[in-house]
C-alpha positions in Angstrom: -65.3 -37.7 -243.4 -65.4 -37.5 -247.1 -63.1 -39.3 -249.7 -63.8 -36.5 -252.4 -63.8 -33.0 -252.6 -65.0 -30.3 -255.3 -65.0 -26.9 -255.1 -68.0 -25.6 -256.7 -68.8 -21.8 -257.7 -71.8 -20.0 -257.1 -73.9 -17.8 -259.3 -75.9 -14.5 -258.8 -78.9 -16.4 -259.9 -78.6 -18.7 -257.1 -79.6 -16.4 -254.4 -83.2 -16.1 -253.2 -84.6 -12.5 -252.4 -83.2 -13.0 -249.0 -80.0 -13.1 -250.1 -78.7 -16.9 -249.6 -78.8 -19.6 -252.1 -82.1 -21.1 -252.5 -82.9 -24.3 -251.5 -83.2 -26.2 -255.0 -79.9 -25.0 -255.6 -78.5 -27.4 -252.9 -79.9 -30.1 -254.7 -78.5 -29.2 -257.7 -75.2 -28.9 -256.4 -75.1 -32.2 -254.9 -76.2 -33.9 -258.3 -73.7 -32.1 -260.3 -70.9 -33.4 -257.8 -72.3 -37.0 -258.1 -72.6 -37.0 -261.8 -69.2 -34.8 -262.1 -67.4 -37.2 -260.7 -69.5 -40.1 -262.0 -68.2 -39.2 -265.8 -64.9 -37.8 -264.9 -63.3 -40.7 -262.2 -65.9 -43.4 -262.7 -66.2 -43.5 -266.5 -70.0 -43.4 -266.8 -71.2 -43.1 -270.2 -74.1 -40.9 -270.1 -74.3 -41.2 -274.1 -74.1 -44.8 -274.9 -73.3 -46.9 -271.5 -75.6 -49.8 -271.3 -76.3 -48.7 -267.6 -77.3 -46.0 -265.9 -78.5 -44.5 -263.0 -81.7 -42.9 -262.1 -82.4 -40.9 -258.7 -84.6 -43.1 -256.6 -84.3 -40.8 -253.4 -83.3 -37.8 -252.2 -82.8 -35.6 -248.7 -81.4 -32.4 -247.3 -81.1 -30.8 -244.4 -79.8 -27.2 -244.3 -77.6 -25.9 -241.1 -76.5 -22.9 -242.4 -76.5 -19.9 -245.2 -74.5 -19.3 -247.8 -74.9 -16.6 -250.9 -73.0 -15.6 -254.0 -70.0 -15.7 -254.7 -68.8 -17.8 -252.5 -67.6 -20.9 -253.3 -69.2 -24.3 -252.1 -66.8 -27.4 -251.1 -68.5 -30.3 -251.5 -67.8 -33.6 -250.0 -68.9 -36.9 -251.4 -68.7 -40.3 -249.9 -70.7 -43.7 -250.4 -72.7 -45.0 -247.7 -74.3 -48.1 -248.7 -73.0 -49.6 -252.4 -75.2 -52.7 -253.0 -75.7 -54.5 -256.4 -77.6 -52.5 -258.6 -78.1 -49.2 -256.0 -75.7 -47.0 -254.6 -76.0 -44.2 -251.5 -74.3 -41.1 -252.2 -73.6 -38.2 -248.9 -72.4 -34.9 -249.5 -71.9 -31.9 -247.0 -71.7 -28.8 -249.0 -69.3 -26.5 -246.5 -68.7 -22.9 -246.6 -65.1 -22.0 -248.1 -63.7 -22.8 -244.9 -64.3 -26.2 -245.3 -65.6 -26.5 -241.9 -69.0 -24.6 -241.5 -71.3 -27.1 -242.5 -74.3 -25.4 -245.2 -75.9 -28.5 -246.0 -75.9 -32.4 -245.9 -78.0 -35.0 -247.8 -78.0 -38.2 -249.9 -79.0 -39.5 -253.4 -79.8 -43.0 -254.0 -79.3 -43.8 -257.4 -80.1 -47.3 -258.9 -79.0 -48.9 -262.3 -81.0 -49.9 -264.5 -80.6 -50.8 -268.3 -80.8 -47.9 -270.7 -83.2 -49.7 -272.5 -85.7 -51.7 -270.8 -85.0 -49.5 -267.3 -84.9 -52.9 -265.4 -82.5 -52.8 -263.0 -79.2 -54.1 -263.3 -75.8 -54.7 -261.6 -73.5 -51.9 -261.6 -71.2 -52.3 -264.0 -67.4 -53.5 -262.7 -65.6 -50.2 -263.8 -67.7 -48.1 -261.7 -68.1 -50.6 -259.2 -64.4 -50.2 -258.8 -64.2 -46.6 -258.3 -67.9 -46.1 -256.2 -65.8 -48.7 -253.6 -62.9 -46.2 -253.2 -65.3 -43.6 -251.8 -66.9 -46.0 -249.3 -66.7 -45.3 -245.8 -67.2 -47.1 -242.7 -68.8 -45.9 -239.6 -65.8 -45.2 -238.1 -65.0 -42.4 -240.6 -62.1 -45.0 -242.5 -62.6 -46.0 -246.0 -63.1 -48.9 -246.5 
């Protein structure tokens, strides 16, 4: 279960030369949903926040293909939200929104723009990351 959703586009130049999206493009997708919805719903400041975070980790695993132009959803829930690290997991789907293309994580921990020590997440993004929380049961939480 996911608590957001974006529908992402394709591009010709995303598919390989045997005709699916390459594998770096999955990656890229799931950090443009992150930091989509990071500036747009969370209120990061990529320009002048005092905070921000920096991709300590990431995985895929691919189940399926998928080519231009179809569109990607993309689910994204948190996992683990501790004090200065968060967890993101995305599935990218087909458009169906049930055949599963891909599903991975990010870990992403704040630090201070300028001494990039690590630092608590701010409260205002705290507040939205805990709205896409789930628990194991599948329930936000």
């Amino acid at each position: 279960m996911y608590a957001h959703w974006e529908t992402v586009p394709t591009r010709w130049k995303d598919n390989d030369v045997y005709g699916h999206m390459n594998n770096a493009v999955h990656y890229s997708l799931m950090d443009t949903v992150i930091n989509t919805w990071l500036i747009r719903t969370a209120g990061l400041d990529i320009h002048e926040g005092g905070a921000i975070g920096l991709c300590v980790e990431s995985h895929c695993v691919y189940r399926s293909s998928i080519s231009f132009p179809e569109p990607v959803r993309a689910g994204l829930r948190i996992g683990k939200l501790g004090r200065s690290s968060v967890r993101y997991e995305l599935g990218l789907f087909r458009e169906d929104g049930e055949t599963v293309v891909a599903e991975g994580h990010f870990v992403h921990v704040f630090v201070d723009r300028e001494t990039r020590r690590p630092t608590e997440i701010p409260a205002p993004l705290r507040a939205a990351m805990e709205k896409l929380v789930i628990t194991e049961s599948g329930a936000p939480a």
